[in-house]
Jmol script that loads the backbone (N, CA, C; Angstrom):
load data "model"
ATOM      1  N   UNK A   1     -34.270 -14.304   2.729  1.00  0.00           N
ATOM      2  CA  UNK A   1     -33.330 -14.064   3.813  1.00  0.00           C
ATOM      3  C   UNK A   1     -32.175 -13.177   3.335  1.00  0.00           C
ATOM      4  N   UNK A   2     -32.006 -13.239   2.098  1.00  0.00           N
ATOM      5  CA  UNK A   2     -30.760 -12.772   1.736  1.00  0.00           C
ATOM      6  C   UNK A   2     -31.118 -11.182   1.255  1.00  0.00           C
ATOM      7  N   UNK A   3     -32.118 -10.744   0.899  1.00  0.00           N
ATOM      8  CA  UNK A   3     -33.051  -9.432   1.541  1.00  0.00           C
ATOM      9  C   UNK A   3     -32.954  -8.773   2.479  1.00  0.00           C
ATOM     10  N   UNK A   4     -33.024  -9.551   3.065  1.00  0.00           N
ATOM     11  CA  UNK A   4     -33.100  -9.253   4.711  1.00  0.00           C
ATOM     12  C   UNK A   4     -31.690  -8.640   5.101  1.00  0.00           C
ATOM     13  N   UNK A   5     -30.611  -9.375   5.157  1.00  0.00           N
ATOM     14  CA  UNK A   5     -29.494  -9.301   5.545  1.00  0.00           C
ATOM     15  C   UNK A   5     -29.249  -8.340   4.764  1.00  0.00           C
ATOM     16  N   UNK A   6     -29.405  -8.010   3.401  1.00  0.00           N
ATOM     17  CA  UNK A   6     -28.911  -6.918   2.415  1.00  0.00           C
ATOM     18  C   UNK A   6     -29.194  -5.293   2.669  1.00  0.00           C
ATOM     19  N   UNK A   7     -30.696  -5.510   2.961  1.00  0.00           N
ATOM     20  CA  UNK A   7     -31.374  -3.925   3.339  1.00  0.00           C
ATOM     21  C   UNK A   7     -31.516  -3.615   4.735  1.00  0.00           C
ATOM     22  N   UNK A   8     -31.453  -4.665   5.183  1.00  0.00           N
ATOM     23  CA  UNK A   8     -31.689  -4.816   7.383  1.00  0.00           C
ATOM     24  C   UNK A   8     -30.281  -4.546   7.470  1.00  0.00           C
ATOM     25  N   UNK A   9     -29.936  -5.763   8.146  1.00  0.00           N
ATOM     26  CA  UNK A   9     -28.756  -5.820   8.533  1.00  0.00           C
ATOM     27  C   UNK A   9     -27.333  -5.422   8.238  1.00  0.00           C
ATOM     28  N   UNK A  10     -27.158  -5.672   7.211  1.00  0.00           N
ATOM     29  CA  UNK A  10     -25.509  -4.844   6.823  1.00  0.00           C
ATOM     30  C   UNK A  10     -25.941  -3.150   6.726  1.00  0.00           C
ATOM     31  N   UNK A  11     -26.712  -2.342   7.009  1.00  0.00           N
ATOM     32  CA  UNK A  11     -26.690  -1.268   6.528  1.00  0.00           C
ATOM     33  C   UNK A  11     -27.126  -1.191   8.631  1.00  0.00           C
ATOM     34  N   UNK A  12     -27.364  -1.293   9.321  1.00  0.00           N
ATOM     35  CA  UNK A  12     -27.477  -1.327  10.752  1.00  0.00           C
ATOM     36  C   UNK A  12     -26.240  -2.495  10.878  1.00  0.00           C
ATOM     37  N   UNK A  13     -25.447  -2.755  10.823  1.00  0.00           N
ATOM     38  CA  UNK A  13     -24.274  -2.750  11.317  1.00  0.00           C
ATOM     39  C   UNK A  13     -23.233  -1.823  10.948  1.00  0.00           C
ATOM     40  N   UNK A  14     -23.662  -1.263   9.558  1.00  0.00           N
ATOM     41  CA  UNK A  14     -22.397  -0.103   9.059  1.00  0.00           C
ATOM     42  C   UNK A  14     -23.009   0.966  10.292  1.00  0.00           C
ATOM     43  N   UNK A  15     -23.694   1.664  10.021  1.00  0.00           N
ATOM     44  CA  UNK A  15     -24.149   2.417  11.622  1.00  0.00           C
ATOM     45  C   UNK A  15     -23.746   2.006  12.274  1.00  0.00           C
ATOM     46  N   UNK A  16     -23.987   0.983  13.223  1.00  0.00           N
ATOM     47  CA  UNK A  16     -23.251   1.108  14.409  1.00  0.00           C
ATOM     48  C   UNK A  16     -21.940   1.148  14.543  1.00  0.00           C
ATOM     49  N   UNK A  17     -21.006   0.582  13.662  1.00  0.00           N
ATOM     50  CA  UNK A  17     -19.999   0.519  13.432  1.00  0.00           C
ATOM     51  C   UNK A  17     -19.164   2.059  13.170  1.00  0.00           C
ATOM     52  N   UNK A  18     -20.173   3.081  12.813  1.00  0.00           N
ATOM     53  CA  UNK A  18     -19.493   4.306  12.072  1.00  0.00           C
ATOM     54  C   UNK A  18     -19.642   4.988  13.741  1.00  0.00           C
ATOM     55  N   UNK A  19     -20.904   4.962  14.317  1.00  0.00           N
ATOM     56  CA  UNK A  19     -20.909   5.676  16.056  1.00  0.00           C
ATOM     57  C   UNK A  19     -19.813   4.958  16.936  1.00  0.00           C
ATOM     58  N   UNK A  20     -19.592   3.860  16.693  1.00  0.00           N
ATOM     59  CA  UNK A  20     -18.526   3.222  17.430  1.00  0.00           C
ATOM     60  C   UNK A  20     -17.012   3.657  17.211  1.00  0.00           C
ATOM     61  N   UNK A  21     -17.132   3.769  15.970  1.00  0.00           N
ATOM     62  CA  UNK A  21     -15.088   4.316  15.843  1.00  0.00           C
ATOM     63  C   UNK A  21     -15.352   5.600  15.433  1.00  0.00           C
ATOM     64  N   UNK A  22     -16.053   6.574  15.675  1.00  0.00           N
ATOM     65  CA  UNK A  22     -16.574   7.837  15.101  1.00  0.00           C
ATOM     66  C   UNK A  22     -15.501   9.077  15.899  1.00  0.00           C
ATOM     67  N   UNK A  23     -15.241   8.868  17.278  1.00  0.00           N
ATOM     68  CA  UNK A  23     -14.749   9.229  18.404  1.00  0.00           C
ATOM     69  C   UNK A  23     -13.462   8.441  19.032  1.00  0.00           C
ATOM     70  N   UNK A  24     -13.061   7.615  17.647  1.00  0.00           N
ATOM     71  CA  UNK A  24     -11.384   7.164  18.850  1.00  0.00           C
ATOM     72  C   UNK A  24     -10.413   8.510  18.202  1.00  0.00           C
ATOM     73  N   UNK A  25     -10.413   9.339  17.622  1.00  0.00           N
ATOM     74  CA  UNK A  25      -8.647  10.337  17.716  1.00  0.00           C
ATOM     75  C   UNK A  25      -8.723  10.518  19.028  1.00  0.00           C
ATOM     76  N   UNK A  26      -7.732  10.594  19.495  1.00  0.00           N
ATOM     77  CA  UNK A  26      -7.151  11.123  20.621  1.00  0.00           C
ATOM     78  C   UNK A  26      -7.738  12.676  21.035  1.00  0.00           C
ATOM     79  N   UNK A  27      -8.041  12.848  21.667  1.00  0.00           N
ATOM     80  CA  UNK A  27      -8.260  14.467  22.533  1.00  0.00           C
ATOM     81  C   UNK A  27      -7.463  15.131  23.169  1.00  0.00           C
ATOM     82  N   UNK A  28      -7.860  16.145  22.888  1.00  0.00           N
ATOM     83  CA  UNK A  28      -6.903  17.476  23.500  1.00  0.00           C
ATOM     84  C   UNK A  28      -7.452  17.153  25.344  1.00  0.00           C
ATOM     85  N   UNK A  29      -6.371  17.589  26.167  1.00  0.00           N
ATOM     86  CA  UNK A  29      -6.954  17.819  27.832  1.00  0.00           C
ATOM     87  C   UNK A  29      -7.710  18.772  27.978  1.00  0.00           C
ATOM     88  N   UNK A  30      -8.905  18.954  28.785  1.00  0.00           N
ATOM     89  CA  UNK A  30     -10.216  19.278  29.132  1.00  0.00           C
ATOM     90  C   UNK A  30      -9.544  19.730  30.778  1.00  0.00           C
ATOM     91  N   UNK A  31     -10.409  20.516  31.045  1.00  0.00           N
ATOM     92  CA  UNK A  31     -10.474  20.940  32.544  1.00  0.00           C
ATOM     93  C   UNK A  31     -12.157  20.832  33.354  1.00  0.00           C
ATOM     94  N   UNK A  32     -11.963  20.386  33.994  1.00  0.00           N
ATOM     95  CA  UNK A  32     -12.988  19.914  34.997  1.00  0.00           C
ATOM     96  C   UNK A  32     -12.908  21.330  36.212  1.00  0.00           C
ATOM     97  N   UNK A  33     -13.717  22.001  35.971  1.00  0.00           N
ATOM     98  CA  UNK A  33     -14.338  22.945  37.251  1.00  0.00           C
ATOM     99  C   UNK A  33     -14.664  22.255  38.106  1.00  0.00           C
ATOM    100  N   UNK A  34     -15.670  21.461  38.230  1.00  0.00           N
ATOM    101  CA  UNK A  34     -15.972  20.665  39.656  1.00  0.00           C
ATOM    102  C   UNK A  34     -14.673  20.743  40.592  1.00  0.00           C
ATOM    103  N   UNK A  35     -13.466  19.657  39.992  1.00  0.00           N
ATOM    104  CA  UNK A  35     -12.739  19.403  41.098  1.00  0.00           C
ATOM    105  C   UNK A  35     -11.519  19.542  40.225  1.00  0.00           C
ATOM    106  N   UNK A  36     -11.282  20.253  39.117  1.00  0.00           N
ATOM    107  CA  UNK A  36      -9.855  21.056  39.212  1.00  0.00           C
ATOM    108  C   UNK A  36      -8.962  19.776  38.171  1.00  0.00           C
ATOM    109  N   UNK A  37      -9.354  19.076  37.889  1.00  0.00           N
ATOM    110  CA  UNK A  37      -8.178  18.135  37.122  1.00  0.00           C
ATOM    111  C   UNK A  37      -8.255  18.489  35.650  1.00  0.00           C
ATOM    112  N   UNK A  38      -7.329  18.135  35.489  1.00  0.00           N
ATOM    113  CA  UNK A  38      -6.815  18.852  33.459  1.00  0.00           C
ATOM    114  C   UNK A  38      -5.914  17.206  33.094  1.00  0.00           C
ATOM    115  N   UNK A  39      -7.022  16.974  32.047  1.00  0.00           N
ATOM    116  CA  UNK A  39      -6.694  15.590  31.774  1.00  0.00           C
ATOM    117  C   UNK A  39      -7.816  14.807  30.475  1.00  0.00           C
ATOM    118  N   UNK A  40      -7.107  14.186  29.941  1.00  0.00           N
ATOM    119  CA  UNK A  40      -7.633  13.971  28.498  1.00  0.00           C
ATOM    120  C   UNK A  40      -9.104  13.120  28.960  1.00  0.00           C
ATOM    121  N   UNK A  41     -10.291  13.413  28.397  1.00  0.00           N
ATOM    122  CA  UNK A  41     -11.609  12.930  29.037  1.00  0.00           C
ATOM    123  C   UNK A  41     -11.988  11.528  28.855  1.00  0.00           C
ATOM    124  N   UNK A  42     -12.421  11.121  29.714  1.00  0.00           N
ATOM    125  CA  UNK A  42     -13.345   9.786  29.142  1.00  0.00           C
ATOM    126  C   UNK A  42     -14.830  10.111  28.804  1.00  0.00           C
ATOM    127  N   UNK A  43     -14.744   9.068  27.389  1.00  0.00           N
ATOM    128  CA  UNK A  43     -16.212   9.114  26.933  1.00  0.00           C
ATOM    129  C   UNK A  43     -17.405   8.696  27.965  1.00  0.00           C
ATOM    130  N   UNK A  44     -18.311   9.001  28.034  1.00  0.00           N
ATOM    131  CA  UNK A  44     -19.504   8.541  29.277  1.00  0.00           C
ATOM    132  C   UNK A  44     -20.614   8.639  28.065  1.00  0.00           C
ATOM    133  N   UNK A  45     -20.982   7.508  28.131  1.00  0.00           N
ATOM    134  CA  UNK A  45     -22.692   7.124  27.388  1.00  0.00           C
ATOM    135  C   UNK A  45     -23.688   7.197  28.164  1.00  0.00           C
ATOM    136  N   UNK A  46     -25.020   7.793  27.791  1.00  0.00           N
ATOM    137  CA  UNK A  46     -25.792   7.573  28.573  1.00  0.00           C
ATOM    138  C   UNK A  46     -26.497   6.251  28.370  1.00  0.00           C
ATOM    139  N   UNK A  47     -27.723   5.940  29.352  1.00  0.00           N
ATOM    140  CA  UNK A  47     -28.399   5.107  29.051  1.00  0.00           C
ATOM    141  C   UNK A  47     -27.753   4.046  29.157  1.00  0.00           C
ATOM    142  N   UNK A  48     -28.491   2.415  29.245  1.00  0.00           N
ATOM    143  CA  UNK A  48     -27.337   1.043  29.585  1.00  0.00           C
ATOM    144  C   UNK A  48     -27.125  -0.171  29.026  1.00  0.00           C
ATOM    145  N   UNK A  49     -26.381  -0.352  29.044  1.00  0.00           N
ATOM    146  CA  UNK A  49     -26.003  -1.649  27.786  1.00  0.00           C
ATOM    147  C   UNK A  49     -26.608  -3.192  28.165  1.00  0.00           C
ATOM    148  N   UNK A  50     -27.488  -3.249  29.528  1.00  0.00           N
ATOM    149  CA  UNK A  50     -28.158  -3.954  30.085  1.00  0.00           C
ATOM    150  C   UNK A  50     -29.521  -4.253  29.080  1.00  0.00           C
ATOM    151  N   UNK A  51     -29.996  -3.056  29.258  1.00  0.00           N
ATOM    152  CA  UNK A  51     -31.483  -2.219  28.320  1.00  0.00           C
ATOM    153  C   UNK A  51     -31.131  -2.382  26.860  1.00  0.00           C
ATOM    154  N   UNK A  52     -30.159  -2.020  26.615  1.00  0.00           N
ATOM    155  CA  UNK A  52     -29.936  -2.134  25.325  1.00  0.00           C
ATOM    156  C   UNK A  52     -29.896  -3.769  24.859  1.00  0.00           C
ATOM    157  N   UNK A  53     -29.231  -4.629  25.575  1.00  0.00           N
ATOM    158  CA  UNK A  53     -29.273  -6.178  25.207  1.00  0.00           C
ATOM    159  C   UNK A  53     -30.458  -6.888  25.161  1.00  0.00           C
ATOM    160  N   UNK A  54     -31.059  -6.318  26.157  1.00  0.00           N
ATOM    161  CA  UNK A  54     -32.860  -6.868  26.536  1.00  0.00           C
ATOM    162  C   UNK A  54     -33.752  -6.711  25.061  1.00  0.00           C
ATOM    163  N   UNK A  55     -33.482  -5.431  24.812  1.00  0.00           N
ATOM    164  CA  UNK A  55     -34.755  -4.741  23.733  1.00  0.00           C
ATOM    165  C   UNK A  55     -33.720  -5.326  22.146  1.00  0.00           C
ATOM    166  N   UNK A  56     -32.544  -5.910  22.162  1.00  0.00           N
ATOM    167  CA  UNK A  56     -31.834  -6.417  20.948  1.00  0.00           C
ATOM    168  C   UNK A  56     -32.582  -7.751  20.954  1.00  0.00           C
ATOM    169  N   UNK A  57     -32.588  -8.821  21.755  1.00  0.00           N
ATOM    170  CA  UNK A  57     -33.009 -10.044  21.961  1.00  0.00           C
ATOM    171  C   UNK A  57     -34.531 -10.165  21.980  1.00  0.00           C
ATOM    172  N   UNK A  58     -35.079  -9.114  22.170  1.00  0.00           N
ATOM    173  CA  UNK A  58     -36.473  -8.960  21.960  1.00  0.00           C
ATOM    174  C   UNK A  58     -37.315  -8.416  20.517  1.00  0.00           C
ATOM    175  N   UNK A  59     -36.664  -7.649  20.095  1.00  0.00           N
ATOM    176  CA  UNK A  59     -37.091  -7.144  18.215  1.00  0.00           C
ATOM    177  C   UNK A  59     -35.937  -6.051  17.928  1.00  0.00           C
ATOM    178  N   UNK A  60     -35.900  -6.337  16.136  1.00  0.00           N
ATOM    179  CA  UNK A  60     -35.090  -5.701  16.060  1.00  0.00           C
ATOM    180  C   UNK A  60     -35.060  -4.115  16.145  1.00  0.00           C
ATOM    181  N   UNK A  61     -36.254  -3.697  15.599  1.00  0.00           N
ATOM    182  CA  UNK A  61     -36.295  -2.105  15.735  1.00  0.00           C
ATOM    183  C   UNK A  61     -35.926  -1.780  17.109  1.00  0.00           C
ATOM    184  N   UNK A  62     -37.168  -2.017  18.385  1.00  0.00           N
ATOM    185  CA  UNK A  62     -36.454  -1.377  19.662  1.00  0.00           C
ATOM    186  C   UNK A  62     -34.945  -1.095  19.947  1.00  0.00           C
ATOM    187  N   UNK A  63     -34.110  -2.716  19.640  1.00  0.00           N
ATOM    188  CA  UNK A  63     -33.158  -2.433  20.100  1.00  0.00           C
ATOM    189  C   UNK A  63     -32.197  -1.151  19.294  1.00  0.00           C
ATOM    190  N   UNK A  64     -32.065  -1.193  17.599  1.00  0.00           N
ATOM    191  CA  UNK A  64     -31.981  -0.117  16.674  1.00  0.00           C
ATOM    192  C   UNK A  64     -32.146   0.563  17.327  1.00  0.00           C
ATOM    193  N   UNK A  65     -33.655   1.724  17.725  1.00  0.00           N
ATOM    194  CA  UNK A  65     -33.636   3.214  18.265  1.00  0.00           C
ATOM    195  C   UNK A  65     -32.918   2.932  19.415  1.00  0.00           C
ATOM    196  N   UNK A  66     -32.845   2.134  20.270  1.00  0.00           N
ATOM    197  CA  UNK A  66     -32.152   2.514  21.956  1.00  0.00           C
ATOM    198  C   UNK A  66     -30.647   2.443  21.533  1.00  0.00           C
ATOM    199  N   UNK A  67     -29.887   1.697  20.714  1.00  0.00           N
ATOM    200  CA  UNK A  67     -28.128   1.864  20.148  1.00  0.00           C
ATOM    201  C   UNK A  67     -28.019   3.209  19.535  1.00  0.00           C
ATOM    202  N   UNK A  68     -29.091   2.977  18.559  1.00  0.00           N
ATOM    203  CA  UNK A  68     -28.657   4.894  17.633  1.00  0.00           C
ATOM    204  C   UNK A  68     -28.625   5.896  19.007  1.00  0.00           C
ATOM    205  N   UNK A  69     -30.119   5.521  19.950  1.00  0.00           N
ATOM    206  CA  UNK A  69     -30.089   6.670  20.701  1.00  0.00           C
ATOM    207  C   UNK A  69     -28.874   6.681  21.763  1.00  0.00           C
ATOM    208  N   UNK A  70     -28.342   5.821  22.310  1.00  0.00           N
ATOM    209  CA  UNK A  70     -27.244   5.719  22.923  1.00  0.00           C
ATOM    210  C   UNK A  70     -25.754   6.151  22.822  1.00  0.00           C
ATOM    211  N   UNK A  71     -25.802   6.153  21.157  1.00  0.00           N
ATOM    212  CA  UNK A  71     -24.248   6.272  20.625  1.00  0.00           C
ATOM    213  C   UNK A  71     -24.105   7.633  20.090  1.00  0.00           C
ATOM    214  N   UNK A  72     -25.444   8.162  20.007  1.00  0.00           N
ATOM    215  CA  UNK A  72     -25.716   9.854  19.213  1.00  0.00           C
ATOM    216  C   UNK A  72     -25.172  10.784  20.914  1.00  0.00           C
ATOM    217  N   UNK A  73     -25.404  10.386  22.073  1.00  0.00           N
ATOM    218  CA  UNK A  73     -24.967  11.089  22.955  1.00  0.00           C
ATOM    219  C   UNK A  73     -24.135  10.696  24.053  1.00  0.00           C
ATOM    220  N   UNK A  74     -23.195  10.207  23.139  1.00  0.00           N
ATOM    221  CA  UNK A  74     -21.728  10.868  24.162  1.00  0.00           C
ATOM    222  C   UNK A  74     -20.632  11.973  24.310  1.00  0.00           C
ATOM    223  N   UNK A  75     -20.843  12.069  25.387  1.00  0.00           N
ATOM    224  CA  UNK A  75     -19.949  13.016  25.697  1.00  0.00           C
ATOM    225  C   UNK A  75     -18.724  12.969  26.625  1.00  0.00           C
ATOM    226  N   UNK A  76     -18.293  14.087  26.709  1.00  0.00           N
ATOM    227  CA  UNK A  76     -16.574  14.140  27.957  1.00  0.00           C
ATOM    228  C   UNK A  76     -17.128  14.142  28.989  1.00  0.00           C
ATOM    229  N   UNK A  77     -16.460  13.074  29.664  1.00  0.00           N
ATOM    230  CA  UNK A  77     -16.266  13.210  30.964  1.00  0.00           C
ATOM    231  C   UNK A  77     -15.252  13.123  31.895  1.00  0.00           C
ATOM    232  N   UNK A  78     -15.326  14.191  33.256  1.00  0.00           N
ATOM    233  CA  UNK A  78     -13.789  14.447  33.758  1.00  0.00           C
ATOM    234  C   UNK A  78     -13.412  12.751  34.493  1.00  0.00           C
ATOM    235  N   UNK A  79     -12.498  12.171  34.546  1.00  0.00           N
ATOM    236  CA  UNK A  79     -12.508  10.732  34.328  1.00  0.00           C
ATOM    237  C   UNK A  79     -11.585  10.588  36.198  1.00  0.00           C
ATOM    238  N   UNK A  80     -11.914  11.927  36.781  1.00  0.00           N
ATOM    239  CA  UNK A  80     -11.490  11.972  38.085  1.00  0.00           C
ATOM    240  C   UNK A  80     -13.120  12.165  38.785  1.00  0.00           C
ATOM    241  N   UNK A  81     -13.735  12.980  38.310  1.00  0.00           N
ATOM    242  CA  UNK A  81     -15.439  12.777  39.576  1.00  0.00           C
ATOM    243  C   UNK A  81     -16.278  12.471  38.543  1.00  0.00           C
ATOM    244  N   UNK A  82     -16.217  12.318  37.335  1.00  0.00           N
ATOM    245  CA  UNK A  82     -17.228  12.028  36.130  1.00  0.00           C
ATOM    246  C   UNK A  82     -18.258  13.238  35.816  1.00  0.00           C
ATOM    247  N   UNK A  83     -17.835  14.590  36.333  1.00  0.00           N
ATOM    248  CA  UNK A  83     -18.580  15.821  35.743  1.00  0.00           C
ATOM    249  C   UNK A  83     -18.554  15.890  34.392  1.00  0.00           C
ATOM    250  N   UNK A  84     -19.880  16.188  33.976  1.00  0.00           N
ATOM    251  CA  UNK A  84     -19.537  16.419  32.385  1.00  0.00           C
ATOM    252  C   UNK A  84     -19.665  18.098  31.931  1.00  0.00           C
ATOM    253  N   UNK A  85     -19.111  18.544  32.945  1.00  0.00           N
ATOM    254  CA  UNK A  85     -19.261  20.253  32.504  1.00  0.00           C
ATOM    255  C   UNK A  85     -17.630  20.622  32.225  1.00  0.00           C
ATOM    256  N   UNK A  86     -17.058  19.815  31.111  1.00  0.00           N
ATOM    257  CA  UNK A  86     -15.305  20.122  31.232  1.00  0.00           C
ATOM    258  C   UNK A  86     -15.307  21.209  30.478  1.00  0.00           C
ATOM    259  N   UNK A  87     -13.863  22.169  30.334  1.00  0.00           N
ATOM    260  CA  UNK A  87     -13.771  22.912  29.295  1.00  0.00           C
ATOM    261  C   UNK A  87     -12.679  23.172  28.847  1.00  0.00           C
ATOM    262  N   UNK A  88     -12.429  24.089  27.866  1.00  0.00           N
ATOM    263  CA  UNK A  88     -10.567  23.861  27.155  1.00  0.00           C
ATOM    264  C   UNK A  88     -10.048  24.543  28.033  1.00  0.00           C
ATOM    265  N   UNK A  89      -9.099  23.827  28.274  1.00  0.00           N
ATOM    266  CA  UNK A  89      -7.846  24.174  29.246  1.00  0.00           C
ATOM    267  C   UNK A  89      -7.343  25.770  29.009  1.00  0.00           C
ATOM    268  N   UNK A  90      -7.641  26.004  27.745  1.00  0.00           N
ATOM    269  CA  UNK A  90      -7.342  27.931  27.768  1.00  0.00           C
ATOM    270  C   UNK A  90      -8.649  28.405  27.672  1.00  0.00           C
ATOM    271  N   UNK A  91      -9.139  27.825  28.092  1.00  0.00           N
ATOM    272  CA  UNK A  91     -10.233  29.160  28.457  1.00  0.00           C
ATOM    273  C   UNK A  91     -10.233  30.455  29.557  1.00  0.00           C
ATOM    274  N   UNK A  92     -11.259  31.292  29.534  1.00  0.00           N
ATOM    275  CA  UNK A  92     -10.317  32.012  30.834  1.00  0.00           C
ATOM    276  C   UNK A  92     -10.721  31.694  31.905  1.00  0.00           C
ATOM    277  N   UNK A  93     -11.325  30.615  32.255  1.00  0.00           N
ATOM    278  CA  UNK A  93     -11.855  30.174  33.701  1.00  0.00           C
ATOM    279  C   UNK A  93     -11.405  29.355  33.871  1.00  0.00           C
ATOM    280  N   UNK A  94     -10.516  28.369  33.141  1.00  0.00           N
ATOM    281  CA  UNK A  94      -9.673  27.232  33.546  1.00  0.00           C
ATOM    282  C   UNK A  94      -8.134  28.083  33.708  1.00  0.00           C
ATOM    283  N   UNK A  95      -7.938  28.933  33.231  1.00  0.00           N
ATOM    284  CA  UNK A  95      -6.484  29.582  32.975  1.00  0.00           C
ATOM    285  C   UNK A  95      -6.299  30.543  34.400  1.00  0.00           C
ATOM    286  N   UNK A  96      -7.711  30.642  34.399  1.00  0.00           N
ATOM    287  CA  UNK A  96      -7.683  31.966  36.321  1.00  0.00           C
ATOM    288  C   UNK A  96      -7.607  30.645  37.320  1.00  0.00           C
ATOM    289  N   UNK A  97      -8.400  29.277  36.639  1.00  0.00           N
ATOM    290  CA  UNK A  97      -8.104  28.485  38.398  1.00  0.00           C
ATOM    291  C   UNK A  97      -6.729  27.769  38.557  1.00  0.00           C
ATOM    292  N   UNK A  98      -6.413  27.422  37.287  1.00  0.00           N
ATOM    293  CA  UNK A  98      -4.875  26.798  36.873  1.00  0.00           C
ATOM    294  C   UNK A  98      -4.038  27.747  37.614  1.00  0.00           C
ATOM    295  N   UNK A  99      -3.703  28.708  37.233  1.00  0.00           N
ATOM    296  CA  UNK A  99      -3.155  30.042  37.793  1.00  0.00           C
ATOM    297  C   UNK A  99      -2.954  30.111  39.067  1.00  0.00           C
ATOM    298  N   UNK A 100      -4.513  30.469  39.738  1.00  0.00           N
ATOM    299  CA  UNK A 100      -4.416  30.305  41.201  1.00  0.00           C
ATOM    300  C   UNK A 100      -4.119  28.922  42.223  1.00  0.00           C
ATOM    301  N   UNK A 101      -4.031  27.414  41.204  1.00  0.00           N
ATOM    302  CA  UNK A 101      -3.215  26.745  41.947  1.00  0.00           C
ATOM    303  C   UNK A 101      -1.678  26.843  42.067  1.00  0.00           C
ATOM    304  N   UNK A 102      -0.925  27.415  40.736  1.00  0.00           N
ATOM    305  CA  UNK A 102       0.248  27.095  40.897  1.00  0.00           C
ATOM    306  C   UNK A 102       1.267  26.633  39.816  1.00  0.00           C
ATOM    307  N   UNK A 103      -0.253  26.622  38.281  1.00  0.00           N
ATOM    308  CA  UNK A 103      -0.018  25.292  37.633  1.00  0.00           C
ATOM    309  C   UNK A 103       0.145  26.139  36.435  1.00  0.00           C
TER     310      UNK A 103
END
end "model"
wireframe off; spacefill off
backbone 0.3
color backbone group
């Protein structure tokens, strides 16, 4: 057992643990084309933590690939319509629509 826990487990909890705090610094504000807001993003995961609990309680590998695969793709999202097509606020297509509001 103590095998187990040595080469299994503590080395799949350091993973998850490294995708989990991998992404807290703070972010620069993002601009959302969809609908125009300039505002620091929220993370959006795909895939669901429903699925993911099912296939943990069921063996350990499944649940392993569905967390790695879960935590390898997140991305920004505008945290006003949840588009994930944001971009830097100086770019020149956020700077021409900024502009033409006012802002």
């Amino acid at each position: 057992m103590t095998q187990v826990f040595v080469y299994i487990i503590l080395p799949l909890v350091a993973v998850i643990a490294y995708f989990i705090y991998a992404n807290t610094r703070p972010k620069a504000k993002l601009f959302c084309p969809a609908c125009g807001t300039l505002a620091v993003p929220k993370q959006s995961r795909r895939g669901s933590i429903g699925v993911e609990i099912v296939l943990w309680l069921l063996l350990l590998v499944p649940g392993l690939i569905y967390s790695v695969w879960r935590l390898s793709g997140d991305t920004n999202a505008c945290p006003a319509c949840g588009a994930r097509t944001l971009i830097p606020a100086d770019s020149p297509v956020a700077v021409r629509m900024l502009s033409s509001r006012g802002e």
